[in-house]
C-alpha positions as YAML, in Angstrom:
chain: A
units: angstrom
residues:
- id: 1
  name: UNK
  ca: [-46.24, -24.28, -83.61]
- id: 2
  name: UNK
  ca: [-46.67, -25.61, -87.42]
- id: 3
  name: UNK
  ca: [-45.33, -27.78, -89.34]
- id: 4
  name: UNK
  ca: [-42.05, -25.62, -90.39]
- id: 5
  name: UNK
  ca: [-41.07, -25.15, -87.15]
- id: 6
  name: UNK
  ca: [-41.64, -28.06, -85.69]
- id: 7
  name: UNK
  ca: [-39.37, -29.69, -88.72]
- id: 8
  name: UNK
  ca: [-36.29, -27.05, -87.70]
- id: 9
  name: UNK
  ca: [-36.81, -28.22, -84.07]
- id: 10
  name: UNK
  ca: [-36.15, -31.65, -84.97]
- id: 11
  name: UNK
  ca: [-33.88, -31.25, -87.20]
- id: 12
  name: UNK
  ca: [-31.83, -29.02, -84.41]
- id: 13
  name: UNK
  ca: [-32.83, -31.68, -81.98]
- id: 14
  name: UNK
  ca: [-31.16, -34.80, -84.26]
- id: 15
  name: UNK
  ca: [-28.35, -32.17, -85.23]
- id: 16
  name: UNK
  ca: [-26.86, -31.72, -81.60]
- id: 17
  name: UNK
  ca: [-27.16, -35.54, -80.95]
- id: 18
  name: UNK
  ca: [-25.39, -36.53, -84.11]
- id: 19
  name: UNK
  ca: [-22.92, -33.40, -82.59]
- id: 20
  name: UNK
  ca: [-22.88, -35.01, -79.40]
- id: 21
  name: UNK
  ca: [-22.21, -38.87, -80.79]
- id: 22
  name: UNK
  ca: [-19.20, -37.35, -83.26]
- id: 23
  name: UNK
  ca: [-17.74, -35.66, -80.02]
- id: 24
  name: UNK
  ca: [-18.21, -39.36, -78.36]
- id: 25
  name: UNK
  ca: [-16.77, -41.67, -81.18]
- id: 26
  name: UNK
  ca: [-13.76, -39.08, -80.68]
- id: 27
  name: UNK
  ca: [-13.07, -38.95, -77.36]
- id: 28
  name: UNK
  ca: [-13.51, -42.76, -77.32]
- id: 29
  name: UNK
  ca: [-10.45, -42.68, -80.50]
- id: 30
  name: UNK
  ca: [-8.32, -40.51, -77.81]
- id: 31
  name: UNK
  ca: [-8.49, -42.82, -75.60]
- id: 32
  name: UNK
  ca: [-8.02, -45.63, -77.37]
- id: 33
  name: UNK
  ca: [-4.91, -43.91, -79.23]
- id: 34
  name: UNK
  ca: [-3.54, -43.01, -75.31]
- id: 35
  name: UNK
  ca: [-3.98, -46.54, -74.40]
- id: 36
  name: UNK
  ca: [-2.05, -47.80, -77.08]
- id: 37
  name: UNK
  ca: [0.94, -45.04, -76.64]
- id: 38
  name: UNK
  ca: [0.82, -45.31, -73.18]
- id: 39
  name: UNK
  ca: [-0.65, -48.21, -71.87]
- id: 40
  name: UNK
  ca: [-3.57, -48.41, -70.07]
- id: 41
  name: UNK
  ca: [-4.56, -46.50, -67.15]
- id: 42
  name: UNK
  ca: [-4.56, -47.17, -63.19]
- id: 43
  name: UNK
  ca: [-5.10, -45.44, -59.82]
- id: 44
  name: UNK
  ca: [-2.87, -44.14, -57.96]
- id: 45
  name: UNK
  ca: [-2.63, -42.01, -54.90]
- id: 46
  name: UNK
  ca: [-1.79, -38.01, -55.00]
- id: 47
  name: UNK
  ca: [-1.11, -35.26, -52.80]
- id: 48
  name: UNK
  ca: [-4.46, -33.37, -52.85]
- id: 49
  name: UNK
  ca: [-2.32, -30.07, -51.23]
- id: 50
  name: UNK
  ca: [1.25, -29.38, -50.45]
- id: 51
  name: UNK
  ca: [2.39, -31.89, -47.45]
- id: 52
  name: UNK
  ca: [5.34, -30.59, -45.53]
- id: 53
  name: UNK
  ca: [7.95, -32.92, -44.18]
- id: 54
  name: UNK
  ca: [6.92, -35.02, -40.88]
- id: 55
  name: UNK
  ca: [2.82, -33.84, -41.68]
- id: 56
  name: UNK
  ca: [0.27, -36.73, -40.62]
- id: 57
  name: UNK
  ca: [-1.53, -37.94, -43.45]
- id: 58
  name: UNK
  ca: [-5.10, -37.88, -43.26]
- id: 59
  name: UNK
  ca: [-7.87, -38.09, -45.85]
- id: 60
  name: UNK
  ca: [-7.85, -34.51, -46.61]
- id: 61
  name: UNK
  ca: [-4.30, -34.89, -48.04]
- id: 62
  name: UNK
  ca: [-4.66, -36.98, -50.68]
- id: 63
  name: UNK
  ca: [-6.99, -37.83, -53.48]
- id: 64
  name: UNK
  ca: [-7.05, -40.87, -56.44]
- id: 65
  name: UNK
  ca: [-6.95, -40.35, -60.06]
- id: 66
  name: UNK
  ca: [-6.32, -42.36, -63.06]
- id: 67
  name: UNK
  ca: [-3.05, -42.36, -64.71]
- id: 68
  name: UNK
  ca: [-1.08, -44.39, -67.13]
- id: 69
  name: UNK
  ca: [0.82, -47.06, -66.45]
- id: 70
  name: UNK
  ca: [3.90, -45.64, -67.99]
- id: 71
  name: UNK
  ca: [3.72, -42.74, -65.94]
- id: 72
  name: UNK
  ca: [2.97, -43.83, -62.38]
- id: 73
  name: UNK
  ca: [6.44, -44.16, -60.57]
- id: 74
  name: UNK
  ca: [7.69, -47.29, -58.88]
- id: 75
  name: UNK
  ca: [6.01, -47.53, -55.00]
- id: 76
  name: UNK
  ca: [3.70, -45.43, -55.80]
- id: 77
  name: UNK
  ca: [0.27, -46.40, -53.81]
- id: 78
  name: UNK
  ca: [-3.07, -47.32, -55.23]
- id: 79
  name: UNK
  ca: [-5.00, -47.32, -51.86]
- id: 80
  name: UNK
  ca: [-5.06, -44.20, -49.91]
- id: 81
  name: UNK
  ca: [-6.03, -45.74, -46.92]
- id: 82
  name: UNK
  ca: [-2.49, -47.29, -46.57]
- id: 83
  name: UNK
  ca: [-1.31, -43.73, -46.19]
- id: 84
  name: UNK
  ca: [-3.19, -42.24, -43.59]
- id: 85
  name: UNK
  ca: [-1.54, -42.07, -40.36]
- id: 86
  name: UNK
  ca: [1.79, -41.96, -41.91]
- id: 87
  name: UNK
  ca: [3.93, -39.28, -41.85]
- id: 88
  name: UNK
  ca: [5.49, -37.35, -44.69]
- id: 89
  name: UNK
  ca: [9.55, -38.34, -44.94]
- id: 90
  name: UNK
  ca: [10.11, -35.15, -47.18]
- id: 91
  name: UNK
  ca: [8.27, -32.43, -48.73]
- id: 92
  name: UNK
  ca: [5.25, -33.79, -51.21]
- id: 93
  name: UNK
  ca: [4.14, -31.05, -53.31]
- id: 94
  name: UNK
  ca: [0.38, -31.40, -54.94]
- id: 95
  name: UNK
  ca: [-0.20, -33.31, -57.59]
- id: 96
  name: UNK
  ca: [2.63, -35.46, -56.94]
- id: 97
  name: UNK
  ca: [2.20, -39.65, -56.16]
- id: 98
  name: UNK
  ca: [2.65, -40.83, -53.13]
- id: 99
  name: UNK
  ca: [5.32, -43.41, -52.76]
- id: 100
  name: UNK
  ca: [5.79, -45.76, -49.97]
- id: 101
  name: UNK
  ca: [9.38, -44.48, -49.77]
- id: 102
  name: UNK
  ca: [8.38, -41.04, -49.09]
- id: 103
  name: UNK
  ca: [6.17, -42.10, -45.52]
- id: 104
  name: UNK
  ca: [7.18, -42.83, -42.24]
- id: 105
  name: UNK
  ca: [5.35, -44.74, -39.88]
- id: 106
  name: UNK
  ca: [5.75, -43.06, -35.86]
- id: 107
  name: UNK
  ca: [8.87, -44.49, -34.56]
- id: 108
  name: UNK
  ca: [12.23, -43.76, -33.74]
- id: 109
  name: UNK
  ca: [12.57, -41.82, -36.69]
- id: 110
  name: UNK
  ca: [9.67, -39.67, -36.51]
- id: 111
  name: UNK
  ca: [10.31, -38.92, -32.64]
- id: 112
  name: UNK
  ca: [7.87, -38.84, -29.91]
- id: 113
  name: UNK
  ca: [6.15, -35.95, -30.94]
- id: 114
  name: UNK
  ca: [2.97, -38.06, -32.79]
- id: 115
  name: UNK
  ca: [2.41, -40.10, -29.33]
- id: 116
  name: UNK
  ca: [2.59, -37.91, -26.26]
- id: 117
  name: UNK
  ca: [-1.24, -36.00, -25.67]
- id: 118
  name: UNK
  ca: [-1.00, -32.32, -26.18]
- id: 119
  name: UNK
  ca: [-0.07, -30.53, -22.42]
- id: 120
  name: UNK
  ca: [1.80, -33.61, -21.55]
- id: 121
  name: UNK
  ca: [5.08, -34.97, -21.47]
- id: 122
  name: UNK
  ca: [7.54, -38.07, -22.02]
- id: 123
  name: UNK
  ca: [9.70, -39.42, -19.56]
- id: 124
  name: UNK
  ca: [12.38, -41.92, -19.05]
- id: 125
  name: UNK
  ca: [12.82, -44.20, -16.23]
- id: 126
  name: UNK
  ca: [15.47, -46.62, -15.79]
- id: 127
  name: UNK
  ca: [14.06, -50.71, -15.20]
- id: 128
  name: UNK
  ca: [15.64, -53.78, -14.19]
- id: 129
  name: UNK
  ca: [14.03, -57.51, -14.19]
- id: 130
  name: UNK
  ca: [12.32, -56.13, -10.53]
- id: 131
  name: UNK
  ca: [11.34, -52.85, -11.55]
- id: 132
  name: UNK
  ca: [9.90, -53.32, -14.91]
- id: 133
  name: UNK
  ca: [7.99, -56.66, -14.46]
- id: 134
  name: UNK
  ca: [10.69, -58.95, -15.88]
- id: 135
  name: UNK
  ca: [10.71, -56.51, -18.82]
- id: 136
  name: UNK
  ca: [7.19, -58.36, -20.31]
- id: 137
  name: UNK
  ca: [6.36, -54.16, -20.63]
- id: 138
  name: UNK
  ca: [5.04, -53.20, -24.19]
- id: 139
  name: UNK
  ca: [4.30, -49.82, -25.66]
- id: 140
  name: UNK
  ca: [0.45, -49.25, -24.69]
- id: 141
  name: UNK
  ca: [0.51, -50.77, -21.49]
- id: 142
  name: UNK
  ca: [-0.60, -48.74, -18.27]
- id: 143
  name: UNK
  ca: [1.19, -48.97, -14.80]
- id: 144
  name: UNK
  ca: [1.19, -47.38, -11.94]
- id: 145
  name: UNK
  ca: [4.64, -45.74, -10.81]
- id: 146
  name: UNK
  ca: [5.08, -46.59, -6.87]
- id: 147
  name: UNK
  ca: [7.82, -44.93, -5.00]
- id: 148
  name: UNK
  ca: [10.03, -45.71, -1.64]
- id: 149
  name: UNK
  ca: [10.49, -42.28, 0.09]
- id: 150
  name: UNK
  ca: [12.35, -41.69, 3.33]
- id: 151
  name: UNK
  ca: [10.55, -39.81, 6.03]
- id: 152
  name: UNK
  ca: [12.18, -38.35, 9.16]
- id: 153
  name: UNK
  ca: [15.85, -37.98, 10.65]
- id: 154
  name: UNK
  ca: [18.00, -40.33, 12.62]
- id: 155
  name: UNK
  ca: [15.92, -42.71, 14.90]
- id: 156
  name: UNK
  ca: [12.09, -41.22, 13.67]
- id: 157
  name: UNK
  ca: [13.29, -41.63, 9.68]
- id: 158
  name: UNK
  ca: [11.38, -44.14, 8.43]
- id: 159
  name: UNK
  ca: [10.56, -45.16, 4.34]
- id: 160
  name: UNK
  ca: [7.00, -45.82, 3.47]
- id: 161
  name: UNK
  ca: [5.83, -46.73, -0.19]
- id: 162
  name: UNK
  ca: [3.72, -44.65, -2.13]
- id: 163
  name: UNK
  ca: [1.53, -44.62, -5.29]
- id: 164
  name: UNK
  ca: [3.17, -41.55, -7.26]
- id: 165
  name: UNK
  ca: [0.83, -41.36, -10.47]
- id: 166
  name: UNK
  ca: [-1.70, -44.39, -11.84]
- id: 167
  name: UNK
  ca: [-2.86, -45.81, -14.87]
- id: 168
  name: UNK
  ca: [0.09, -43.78, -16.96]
- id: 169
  name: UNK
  ca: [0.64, -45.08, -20.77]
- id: 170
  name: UNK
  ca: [3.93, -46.51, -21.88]
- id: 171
  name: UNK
  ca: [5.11, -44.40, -24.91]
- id: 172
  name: UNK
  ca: [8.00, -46.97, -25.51]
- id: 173
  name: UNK
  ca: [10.09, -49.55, -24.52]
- id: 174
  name: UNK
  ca: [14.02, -48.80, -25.37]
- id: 175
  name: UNK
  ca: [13.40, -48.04, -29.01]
- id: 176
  name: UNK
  ca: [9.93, -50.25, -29.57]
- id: 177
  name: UNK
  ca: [7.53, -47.44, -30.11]
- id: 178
  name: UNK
  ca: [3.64, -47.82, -30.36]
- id: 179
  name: UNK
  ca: [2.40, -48.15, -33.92]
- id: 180
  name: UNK
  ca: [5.74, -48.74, -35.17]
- id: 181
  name: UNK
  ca: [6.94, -51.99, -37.23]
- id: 182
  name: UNK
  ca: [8.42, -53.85, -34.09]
- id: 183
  name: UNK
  ca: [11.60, -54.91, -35.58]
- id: 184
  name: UNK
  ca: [15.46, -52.99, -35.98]
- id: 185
  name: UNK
  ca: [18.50, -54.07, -38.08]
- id: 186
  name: UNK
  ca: [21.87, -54.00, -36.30]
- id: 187
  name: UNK
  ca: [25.33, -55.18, -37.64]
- id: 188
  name: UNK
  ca: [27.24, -57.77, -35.79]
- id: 189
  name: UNK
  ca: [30.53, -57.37, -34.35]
- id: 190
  name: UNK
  ca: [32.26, -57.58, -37.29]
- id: 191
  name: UNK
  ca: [29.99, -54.69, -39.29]
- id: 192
  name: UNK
  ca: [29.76, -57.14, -42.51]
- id: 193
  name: UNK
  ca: [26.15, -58.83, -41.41]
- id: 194
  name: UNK
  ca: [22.97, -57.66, -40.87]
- id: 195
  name: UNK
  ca: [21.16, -58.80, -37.68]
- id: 196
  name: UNK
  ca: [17.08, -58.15, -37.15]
- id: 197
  name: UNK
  ca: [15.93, -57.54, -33.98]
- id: 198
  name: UNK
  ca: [12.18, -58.97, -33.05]
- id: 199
  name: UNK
  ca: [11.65, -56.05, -31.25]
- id: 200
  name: UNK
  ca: [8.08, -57.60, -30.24]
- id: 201
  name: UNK
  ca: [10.35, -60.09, -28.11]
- id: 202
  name: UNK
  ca: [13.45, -58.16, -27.08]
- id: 203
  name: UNK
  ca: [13.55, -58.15, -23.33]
- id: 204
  name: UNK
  ca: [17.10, -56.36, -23.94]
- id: 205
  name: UNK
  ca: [15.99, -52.53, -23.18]
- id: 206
  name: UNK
  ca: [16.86, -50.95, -19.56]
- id: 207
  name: UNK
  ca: [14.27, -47.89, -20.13]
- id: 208
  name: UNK
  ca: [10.91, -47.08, -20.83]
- id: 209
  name: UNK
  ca: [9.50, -44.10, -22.02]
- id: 210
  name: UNK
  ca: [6.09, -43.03, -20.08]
- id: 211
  name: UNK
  ca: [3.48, -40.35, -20.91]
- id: 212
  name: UNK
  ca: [2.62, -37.69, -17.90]
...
């Protein structure tokens, strides 16, 4: 190579990186200009993919980007973590944030559905103070369900007690469901006031909701 085109190649060479430093000091201007028109920028959470109404949230649903502060809605979330596990209360379509208004946590609302194991089913049984351990039950616990069954006729009937199914999960107690905020709002008498339930320490329910 001589000493002409070595010359050019620099010349190309310091060419593209003054290119390359102009295309910099602009982008930088954007920015700046954005940030003064619209504020600076933060990150919230999206839907990745279009989430249908009562869909899990999982990782794969949702992704973070950077966008204004004048344009990310009220509740919208900045972690995505805090989403997953929660379940869509309407239709999110992609691209759209995901506001805390827009999930449901499993509960009452949501329906069993999220809790019972796939092939199995939810049942109720009635309790009393006797039956349901002075009612200290909690959604996650495991019992056993022991039955009194007759045998026989007339003088050979007889009633033994038997061990119908073990270790079975409680779904729910009344309306407490597991992973659900353990509290409810209920008006008083009058409907004017709003009373809130601990349901954490409500010993008030007469059911319980079992997995088998």
């Amino acid at each position: 190579m001589n000493s002409n085109e070595t010359r050019t190649l620099w010349i190309s060479v310091g060419a593209a990186l003054f290119a390359i430093f102009l295309l910099y000091s602009w982008s930088q201007e954007q920015k700046s200009a954005m940030s003064r028109q619209f504020g600076t920028s933060k990150r919230v959470v999206i839907a990745a993919k279009d989430i249908v109404e009562l869909e899990t949230i999982d990782e794969s649903k949702v992704e973070v980007v950077e966008r204004p502060v004048d344009f990310i809605e009220p509740d919208a979330i900045n972690d995505p973590e805090l989403t997953f596990g929660q379940l869509a209360a309407a239709p999110i379509k992609k691209g759209e944030q995901i506001l805390q208004t827009k999930l449901l946590l499993p509960g009452p609302e949501t329906g069993l559905s999220m809790e019972v194991t796939p092939g199995k089913r939810a049942i109720t049984i009635p309790i009393d103070d006797m039956r349901g351990v002075s009612r200290l039950l909690r959604p996650g616990d495991r019992i056993d369900l022991v039955a009194a069954l007759d045998f026989g006729k007339g003088a050979d009937q007889r009633r033994e007690v038997r061990t119908v199914l073990q270790d079975v999960p409680i779904l729910a107690t009344g309306l407490k469901i597991a992973n659900r905020i353990p509290r409810r709002l209920e008006l008083d008498p009058n409907g004017k006031n709003v009373t809130q339930i601990n349901l954490s320490a409500d010993v008030t329910f007469t059911n319980i909701t079992v997995e088998a």
